[in-house]
N, C-alpha and C positions, 0 to 999 in steps of 0.2 A: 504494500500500500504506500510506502513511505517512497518506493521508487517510483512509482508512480505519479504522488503527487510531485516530485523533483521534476520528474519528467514533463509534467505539466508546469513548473515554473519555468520551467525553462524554453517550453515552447512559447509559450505569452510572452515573454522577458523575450522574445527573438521578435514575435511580430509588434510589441509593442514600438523596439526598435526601430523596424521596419518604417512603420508609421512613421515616427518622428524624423526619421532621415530622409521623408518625404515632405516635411513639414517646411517651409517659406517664411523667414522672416518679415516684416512687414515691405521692409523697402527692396528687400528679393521677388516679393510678388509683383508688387508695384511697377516695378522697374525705375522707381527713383528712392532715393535717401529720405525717410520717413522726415515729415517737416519740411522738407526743402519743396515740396508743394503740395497746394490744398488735395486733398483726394474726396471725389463725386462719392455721392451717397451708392451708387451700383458697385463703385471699386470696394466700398468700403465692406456690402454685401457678398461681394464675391472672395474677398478675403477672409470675411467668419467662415462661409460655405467652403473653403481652403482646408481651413483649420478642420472642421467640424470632418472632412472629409479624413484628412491624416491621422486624426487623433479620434475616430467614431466612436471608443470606448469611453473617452473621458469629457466630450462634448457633444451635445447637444442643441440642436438648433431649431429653435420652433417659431413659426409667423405665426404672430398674435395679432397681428391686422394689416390695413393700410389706409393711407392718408388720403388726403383733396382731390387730391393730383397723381393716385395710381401709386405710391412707393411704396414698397412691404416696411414694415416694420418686428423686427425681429427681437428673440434674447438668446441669447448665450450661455446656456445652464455647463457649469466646468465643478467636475470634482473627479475624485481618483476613479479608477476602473469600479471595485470594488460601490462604491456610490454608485455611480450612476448605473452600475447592473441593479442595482436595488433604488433608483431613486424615487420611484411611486410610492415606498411603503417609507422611505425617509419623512419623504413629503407628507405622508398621510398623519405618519406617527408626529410630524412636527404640529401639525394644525391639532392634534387631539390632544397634545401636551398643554393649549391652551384654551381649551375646549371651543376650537372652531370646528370641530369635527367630531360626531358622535362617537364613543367608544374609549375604552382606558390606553394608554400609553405608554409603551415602556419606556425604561429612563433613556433619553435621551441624548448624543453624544456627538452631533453635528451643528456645526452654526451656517446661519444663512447668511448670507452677504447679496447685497443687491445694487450695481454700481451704474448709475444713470448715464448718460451722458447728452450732451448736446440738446437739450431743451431749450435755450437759445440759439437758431441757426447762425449765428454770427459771432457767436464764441465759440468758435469752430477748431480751437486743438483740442478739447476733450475728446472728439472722435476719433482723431490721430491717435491720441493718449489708448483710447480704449483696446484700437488695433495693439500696439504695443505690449498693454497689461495682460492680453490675452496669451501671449506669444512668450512673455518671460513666465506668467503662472505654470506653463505648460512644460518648459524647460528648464528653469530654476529655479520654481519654486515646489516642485509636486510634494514636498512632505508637509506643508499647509493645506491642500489637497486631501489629505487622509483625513481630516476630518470637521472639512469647511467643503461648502458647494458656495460656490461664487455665481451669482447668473449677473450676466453684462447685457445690457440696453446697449447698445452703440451709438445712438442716435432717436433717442426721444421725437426731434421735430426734422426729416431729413428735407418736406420741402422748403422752411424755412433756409437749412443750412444751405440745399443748392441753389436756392437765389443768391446768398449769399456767393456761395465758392463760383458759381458762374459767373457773377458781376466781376467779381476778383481777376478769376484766369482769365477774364479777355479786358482789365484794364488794367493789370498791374505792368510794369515796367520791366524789363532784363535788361539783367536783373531788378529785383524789386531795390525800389526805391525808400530809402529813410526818412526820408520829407517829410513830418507830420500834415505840413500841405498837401502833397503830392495828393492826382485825385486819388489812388490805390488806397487811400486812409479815411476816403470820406465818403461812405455811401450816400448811394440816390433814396428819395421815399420812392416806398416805406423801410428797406432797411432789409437784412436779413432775420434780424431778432424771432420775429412772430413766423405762426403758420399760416397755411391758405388765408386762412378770414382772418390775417392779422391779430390773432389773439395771442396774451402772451400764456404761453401753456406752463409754466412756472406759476402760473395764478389760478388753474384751471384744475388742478386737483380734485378739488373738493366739492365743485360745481358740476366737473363732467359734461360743456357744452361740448366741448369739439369731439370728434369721433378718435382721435390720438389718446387724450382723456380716458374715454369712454373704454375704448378696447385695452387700451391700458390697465384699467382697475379691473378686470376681469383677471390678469393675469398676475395683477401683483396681489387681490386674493388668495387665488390659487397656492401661491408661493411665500405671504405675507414674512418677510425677512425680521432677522432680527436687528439687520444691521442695513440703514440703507445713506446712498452718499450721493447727493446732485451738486455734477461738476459744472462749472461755469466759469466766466471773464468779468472781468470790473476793467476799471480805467486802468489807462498806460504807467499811470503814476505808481500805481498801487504794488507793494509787496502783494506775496502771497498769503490768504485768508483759512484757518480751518478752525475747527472746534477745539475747543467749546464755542457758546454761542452764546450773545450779548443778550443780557436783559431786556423787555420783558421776557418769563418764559414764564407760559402759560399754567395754573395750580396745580394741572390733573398731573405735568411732566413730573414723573417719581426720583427721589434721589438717588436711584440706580441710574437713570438716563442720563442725570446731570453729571454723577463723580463719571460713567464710562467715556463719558466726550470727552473729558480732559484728559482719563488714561490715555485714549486715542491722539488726543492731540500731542502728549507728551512725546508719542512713541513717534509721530511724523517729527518731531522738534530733530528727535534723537539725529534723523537722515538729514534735516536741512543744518541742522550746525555741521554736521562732518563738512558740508559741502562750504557753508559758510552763505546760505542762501538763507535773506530777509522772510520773514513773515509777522504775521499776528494772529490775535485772536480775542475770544472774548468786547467784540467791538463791533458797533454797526447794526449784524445781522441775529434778529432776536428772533425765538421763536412761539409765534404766538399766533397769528392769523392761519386760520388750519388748511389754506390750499396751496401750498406751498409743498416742493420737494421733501424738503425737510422737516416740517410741520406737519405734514398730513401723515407719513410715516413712524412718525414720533409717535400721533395721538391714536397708531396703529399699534401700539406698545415696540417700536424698533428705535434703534436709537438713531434717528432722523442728524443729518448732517449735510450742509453746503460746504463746497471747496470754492473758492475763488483766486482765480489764477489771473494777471494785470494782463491787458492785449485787449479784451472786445473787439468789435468790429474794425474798430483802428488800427489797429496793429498791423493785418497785412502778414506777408513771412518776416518783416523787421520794419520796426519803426527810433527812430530816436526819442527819448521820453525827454522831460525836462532836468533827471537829473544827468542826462548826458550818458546813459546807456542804450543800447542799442538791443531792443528786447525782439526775442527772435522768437517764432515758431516751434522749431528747435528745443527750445529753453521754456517757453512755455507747455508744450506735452510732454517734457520731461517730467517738468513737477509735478505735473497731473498725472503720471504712472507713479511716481513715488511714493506720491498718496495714497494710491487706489490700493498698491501693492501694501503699503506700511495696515492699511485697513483689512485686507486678508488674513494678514499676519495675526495682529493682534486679538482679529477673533479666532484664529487657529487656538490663540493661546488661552482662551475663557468661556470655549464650548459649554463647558458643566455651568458657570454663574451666568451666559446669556439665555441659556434656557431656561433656568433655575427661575431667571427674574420675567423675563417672558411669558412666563407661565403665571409668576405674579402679578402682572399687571392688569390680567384680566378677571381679578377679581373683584368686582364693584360693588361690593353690598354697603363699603360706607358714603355712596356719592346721594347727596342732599337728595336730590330729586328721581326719586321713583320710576314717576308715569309724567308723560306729556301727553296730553290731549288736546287737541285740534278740531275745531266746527270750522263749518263755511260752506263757501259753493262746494258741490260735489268732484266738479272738474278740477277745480284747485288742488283739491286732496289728491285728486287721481293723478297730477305733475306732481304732489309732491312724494306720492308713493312713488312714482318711476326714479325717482333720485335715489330713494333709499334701497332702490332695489340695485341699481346701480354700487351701491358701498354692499348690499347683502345686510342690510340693516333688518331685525325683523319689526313687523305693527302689524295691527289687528283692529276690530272692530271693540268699544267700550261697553262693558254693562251699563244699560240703565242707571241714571240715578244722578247727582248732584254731586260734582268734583270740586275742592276749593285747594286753595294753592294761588300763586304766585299768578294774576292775572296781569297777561302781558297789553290790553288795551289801555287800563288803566294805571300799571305799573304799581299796583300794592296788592297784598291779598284781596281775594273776591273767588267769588263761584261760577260753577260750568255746570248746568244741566247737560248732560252727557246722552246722545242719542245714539243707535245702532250705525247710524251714517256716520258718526264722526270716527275721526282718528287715535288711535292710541298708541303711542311708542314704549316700550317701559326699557331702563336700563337695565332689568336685570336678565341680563343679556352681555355676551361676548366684547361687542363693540359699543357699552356702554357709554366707557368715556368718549369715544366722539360722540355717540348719542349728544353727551353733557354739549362738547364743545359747539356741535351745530345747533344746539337748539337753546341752549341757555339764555337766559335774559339779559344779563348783561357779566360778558367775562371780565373777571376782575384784572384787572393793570396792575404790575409791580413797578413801572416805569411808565411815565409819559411819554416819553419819547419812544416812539417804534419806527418800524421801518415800511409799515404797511397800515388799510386800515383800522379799523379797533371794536370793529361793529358787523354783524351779517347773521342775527338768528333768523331761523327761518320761518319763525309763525309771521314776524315781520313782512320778510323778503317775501313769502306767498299770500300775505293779506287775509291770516287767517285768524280767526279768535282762537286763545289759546289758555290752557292753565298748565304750570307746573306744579304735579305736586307732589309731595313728600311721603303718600302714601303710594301702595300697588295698588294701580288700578283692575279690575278683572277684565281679561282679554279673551274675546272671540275672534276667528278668522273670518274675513271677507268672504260672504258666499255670492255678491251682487258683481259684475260687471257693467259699464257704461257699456252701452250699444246700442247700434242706431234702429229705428225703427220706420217701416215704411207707410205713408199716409195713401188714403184715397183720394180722389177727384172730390174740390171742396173750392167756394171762393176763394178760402186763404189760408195762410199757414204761418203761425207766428214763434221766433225763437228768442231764448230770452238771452241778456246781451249781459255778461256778467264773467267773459275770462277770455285769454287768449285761444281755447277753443273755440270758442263763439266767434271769434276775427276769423280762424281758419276757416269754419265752415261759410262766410261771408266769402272771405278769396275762394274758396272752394265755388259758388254759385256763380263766383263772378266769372269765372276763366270758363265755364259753360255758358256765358252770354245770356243767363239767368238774370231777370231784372230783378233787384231788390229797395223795398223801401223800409225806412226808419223812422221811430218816431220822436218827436220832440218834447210829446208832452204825455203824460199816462193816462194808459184806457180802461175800460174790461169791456170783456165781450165772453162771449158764451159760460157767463159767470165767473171768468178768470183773470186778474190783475196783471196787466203786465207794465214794465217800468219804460222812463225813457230809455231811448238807446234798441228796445226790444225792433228784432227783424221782421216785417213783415213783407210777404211772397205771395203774392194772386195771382191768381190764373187768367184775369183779365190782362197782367201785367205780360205774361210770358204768351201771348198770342200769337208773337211773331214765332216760336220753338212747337213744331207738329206734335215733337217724342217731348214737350214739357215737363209732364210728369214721372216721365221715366228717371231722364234726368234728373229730376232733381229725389226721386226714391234713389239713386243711385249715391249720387252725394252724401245722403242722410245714412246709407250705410260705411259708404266706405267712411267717414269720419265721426262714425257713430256719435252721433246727434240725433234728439229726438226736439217734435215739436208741436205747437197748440193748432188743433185745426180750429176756425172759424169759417161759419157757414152764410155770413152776411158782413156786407160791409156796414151796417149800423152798427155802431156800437150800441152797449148798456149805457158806458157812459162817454162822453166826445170827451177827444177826437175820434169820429166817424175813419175809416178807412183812406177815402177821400180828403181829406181835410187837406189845406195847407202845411199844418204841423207835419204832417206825415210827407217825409221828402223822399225821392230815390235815390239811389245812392249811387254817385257818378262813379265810374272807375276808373279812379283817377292816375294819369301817366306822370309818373316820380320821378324827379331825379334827386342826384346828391352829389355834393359837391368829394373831392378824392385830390391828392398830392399835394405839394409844399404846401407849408402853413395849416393842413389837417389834420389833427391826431391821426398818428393810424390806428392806432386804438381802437379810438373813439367809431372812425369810419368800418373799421376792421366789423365790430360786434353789430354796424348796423347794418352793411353787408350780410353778414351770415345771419340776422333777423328775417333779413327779404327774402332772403335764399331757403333757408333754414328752417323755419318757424313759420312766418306769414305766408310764406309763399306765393309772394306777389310781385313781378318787374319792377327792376330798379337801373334808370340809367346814372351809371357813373359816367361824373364831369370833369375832366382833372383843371385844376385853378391855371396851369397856364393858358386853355384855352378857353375861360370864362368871359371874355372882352370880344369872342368870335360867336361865342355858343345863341343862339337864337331860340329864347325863354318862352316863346310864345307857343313851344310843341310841349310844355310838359304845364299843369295845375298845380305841382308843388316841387317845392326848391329844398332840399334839409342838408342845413350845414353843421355836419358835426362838431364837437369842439374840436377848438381851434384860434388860429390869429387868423385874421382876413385882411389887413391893412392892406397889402400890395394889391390885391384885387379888386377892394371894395371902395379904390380911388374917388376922387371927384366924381370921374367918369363913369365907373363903375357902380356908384353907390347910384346916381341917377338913373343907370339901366333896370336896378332892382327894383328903384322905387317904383318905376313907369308899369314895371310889369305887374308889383303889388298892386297898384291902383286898377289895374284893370281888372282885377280879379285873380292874380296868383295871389298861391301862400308859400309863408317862407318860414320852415321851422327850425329855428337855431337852437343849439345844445351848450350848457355848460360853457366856455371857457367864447365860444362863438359868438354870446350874449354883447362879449366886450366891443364886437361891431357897430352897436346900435345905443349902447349906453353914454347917456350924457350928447348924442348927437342932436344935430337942428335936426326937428320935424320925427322926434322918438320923444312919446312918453318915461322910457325905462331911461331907469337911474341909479345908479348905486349908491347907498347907504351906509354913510362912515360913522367912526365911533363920535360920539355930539366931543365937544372942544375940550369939557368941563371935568369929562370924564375920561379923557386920556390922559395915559401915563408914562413921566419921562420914564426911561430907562440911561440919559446919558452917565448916570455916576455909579451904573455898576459895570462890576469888573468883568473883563475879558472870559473869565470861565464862566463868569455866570450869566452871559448874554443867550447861551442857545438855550440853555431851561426857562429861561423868561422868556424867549420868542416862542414856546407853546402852550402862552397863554394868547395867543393868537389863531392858535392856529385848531384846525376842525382834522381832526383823523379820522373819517369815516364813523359817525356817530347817527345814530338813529332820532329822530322827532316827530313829533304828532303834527298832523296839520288840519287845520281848516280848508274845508273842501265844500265848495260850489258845484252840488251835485245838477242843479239844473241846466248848469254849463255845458253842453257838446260837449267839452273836451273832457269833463268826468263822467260823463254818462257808464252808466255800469257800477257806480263809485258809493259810499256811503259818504256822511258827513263827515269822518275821519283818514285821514290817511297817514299811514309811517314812512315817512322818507330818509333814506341814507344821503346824508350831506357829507359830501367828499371834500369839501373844501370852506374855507372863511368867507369868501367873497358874497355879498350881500345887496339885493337891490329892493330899493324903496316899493312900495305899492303902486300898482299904475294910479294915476289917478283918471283917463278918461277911457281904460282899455280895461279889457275884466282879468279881474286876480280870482284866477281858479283855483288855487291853492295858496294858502298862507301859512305862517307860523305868526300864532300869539299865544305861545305857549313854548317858553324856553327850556322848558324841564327835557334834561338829556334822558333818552329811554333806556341807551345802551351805547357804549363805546366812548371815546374821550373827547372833548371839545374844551378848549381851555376858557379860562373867566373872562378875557376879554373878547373873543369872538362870540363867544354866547350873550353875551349882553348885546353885542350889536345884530341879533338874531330878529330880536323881539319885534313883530308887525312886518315882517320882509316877502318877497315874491319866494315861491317855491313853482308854478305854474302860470301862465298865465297867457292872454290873446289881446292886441293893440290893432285896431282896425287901422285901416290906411285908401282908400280910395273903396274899390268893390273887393280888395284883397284883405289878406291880414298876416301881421307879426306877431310867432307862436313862439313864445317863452319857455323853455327846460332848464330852471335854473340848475337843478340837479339831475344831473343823468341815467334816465331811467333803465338804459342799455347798459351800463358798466357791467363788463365782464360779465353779462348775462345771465346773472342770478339773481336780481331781484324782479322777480316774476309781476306781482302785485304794481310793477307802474308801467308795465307794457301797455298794456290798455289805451292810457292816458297819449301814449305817442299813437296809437290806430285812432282812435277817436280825430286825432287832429288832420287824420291824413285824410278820411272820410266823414266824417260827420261833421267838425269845425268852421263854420261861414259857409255851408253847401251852397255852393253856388249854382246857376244854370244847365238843366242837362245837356249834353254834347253829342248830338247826332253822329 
């Protein structure tokens, strides 16, 4: 037997070799010196597909999706032979260790390691880096391998990156050029950063709009690491960044996660003194806002970490920085294999305490808050269950009966009559603590100063009534589904208008040339109430459509929507069918304004709105050719935030105004506001602190200037507002609404144009807003519409598209696009 099994080492121990002396360094595949040029997101696939080939015993390679734009998206699962022959029962026995998985566990004795990379496409050596990491794990490192599974992302966002690397290889210089001028250093908009729809997928964790997101967290489930690292670029100036991580950190982060960052970080220190290479830590980058690389994995129980390596976009394969170094390519994905490597290591070395503690974090029996329960529109609930199914969050339907706890309408305790329709989360469940962190009232701050916003619960963000409370609630499962139903032949057919499903199936009717009307004012008819904003569909309307009714049974299934028949156009009570009040709803051709001086951002999330979500044509207008573009073929104009100076010239400003008078609309966003504030012939105005009640700051000192300047300043905090539900542009709305204020800036009330939303109410609901912006808060524009000829100027002071998770103010931007000043129908 004993010759036997020799004889089997030794056969493995032959083709193992075999393999590896087929194996290709990076810059041997390539055909160039790793760093010394950018490598296409395909080279970068065909080099894991390399490896995975030479080494089949010890790598694995599996597509978990792809992006916008057709790119696979791949991971890289690497541990010893031995692993990955068994790596379904490692995986399985690892999820049951921390009961994400039914069944006992035996103990344990592998660590997961999960290494990101390139989720900025223009902080583009971490992908080099990755190639690299893979390639020494394989050859110099395997006895970390014995009992560590490493899985490598290579490239998080690869169409971002190849806008980037394409803009590069066809304008960098040869050699490349040091210039910080040079144009090789300065991209065009929108930039490489973001993906397809310009969002930045570093923000997108926790929300899961984009499909990279999305297919993402399916797979980091499956594998939930104990250890996970998102590499990245900051400025040219900057040393290199790693953990620990700066203040705030969020209360649920356990003292396991906090001392292992710093072991971790010590151990990279260890490689950069040998070398004698700059770095820091503990500064900047906190972990707190939970859709982040390193935050969302954190409140996954792993110990969540950013690397920051100096280059961004600027960098190029060498740039000269200011202090007279000439930072390369090169030099940059070195440190970033350093890293990644020194992070292998070190959990090679604490397999038994990462699972030990891993297994502890998910135990939540002391977290305040029990149950969350949730009323509201039914469709609400049903986006927000898709989210939670998305993380694998479980909820259920509540028993009966009267819930009290932490009312988030009113911000103090109060009670919830709890119905079969509503929602219940409870933490006592696996993924509790995000439970806490997504849904909580308000996270507590150990620091003002963050690096992101400070506010995003979601009874807020989906406009739901909500109670936390401190006891179990009793949990049923959902036995009802939403689904459409089909109607007879009837005068009409009315849909109530109360969430972004109800816009969809509106785009839905429309793109079948289905006429629709709306109403202005509230009716009933065949005993049944319905609000402004509700759709109404006649058959007298759809005269000119033979298959009318099919179509539109067709719609009502495929977007499962149901809806009120009426058998007469009298109403019970007016508005009559007929009325004036009751308008059609034009369908209206949109443009938006896109390049220099636009967020891409901003543009980015309202793109993937029209695309995405509304599903309804959007032409994009880029800002240089806005002095060409002839406004008279589209009904509305929306400029995201943004600066507009250069466009919105003398010249310019009079083309906009001509075409508002005639009947366009122009709806500006956030930062885009600054176009029309304080101008001849604008109501809007911005609102400073009164004289009396400013305060010097010139006699304090130098350190203590940036803590005083956030008392200025609004980090993504939550507010009540006053809401003019009669207004078009809240139709669907109650008399309150929660708004996420991302910033201080503040405009007076119109005084001849309507303020659709207000704040007179400075009480912060959730997240941090310092003393003196909050005081300049009190009676300010949050929404609102300034007529101007037969047109009108539509106000967003706050951005109801930001990073497209706050659900609950979509609306308020449909409404304006369709219902707002309707104007004359258009043959």
């Amino acid at each position: 037997m004993r010759k036997i099994c020799t004889f089997l080492f030794v056969v493995m121990g032959t083709i193992s070799l075999a393999f590896s002396q087929n194996l290709q360094s990076p810059s041997e595949f390539l055909g160039y010196d790793i760093g010394t040029q950018f490598s296409r997101h395909h080279q970068v696939v065909d080099y894991f597909q390399h490896v995975a080939s030479a080494f089949p015993n010890q790598v694995k390679l599996e597509k978990y999706g792809q992006t916008n734009e057709r790119r696979p998206l791949y991971l890289a699962v690497i541990s010893s032979e031995e692993n990955i022959a068994n790596i379904e029962s490692i995986r399985d026995n690892h999820l049951k260790n921390a009961g994400l998985s039914d069944g006992t566990a035996s103990t344990p004795d592998v660590a997961m390691v999960w290494l990101s990379y390139n989720v900025h496409g223009n902080e583009a050596s971490s992908t080099e880096a990755s190639m690299l990491t893979l390639y020494k794990l394989l050859t110099e490192k395997q006895d970390w391998l014995k009992n560590t599974v490493v899985i490598i992302d290579p490239c998080i966002n690869p169409d971002g990156r190849d806008r980037y690397v394409n803009w590069f290889n066809k304008t960098a210089s040869q050699p490349y050029d040091i210039d910080p001028q040079a144009s090789e250093h300065n991209e065009p908009w929108p930039g490489g950063r973001p993906n397809h729809y310009l969002f930045d997928l570093n923000r997108d964790w926790a929300w899961a709009s984009q499909v990279e997101s999305a297919q993402r967290l399916k797979a980091y489930n499956k594998w939930m690491p104990h250890i996970h690292v998102d590499f990245h670029e900051q400025g040219i100036n900057e040393p290199y960044y790693f953990a620990p991580a700066a203040e705030p950190f969020h209360e649920i982060i356990t003292d396991f996660q906090r001392d292992f960052q710093t072991e971790i970080g010590k151990n990279h220190a260890k490689y950069f003194d040998e070398e004698g290479w700059l770095f820091f830590t503990r500064e900047r980058f906190d972990l707190f806002y939970p859709s982040y690389g390193d935050t969302y994995p954190t409140y996954m129980g792993a110990i969540g970490m950013t690397y920051e390596q100096g280059g961004h976009g600027r960098a190029g394969l060498g740039i000269l920085n200011d202090e007279g170094h000439v930072l390369t390519l090169v030099e940059r994905l070195t440190h970033h294999t350093t890293t990644g490597l020194s992070t292998v290591e070190i959990a090679s070395q604490n397999t038994e305490r990462l699972n030990t503690e891993f297994s502890k974090f998910f135990d939540n029996r002391n977290l305040k808050y029990k149950s969350y329960v949730l009323q509201g529109n039914a469709k609400k609930i049903e986006s927000l269950k898709a989210l939670l199914d998305k993380h694998e969050i479980r909820y259920g339907s509540p028993d009966k009966g009267r819930v009290s706890g932490y009312h988030y309408g009113t911000g103090k305790q109060g009670n919830l009559d709890a119905t079969i329709n509503d929602l219940v989360i409870p933490t006592n469940q696996p993924k509790g603590k995000m439970i806490k962190v997504l849904f909580e009232p308000d996270a507590k701050l150990s620091d003002s100063l963050t690096y992101d916003i400070t506010a995003w619960s979601l009874p807020y963000a989906y406009g739901l009534n909500a109670v936390a409370s401190t006891s179990v609630v009793g949990l049923s499962k959902f036995d009802t589904e939403v689904v459409g139903k089909t109607v007879p032949s009837a005068y009409g057919y009315v849909s109530e208008w109360n969430s972004l499903d109800d816009a969809q199936f509106l785009t839905a009717l429309l793109k079948e040339d289905i006429r629709v009307r709306f109403t202005e004012k509230p009716f009933t008819s065949n005993g049944k109430s319905f609000s402004r904003g509700s759709l109404i569909i006649t058959k007298g309307d759809n005269g000119h459509l033979d298959d009318f009714l099919e179509k539109f049974n067709t719609v009502l299934i495929e977007q499962k929507h149901q809806v009120s028949v009426i058998n007469s156009g009298f109403s019970t009570t007016t508005p009559d069918i007929g009325s004036p009040d009751i308008k059609l709803v034009n369908p209206q051709k949109v443009a938006m304004l896109s390049g220099e001086g636009t967020s891409s951002l901003s543009y980015g999330a309202l793109w993937h709105f029209f695309e995405q979500q509304l599903h309804y044509p959007v032409t994009s207008i880029n800002t240089d050719n806005f002095s060409r573009v002839d406004l008279n073929k589209y009904n509305v104009l929306i400029m995201p935030s943004g600066y507009y100076g250069r466009i919105l010239n003398e010249s310019g400003m009079k083309k906009l105004k001509d075409w508002v008078r005639q009947g366009g609309k122009v709806i500006a966003i956030d930062r885009a506001l600054s176009s029309f504030a304080g101008k001849d012939g604008f109501d809007l105005g911005y609102k400073s602190s009164d004289d009396e009640e400013s305060e010097s700051n010139n006699l304090l000192s130098y350190a203590e200037r940036e803590r005083d300047y956030a008392n200025d300043l609004i980090t993504g905090a939550i507010f009540k507002t006053k809401v003019d539900n009669t207004h078009p542009m809240a139709f669907g709305y109650g008399n309150d609404y929660f708004t996420l204020k991302l910033g201080s800036s503040a405009y007076k009330l119109l005084n001849s144009g309507y303020n659709v939303a207000h704040i007179d109410d400075t009480k912060v609901y959730s997240g941090f807003a310092g003393r003196r912006a909050v005081k300049k808060l009190d009676d300010t524009l949050v929404f609102g519409e300034e007529r101007n000829g037969s047109g009108s100027f539509i106000y967003f002071v706050d951005d109801v598209m930001f990073r497209s998770f706050w659900e609950n103010g979509k609306l308020f931007f449909v409404n304006s696009i369709f219902f707002v000043n309707n104007n004359a129908f258009e043959l």
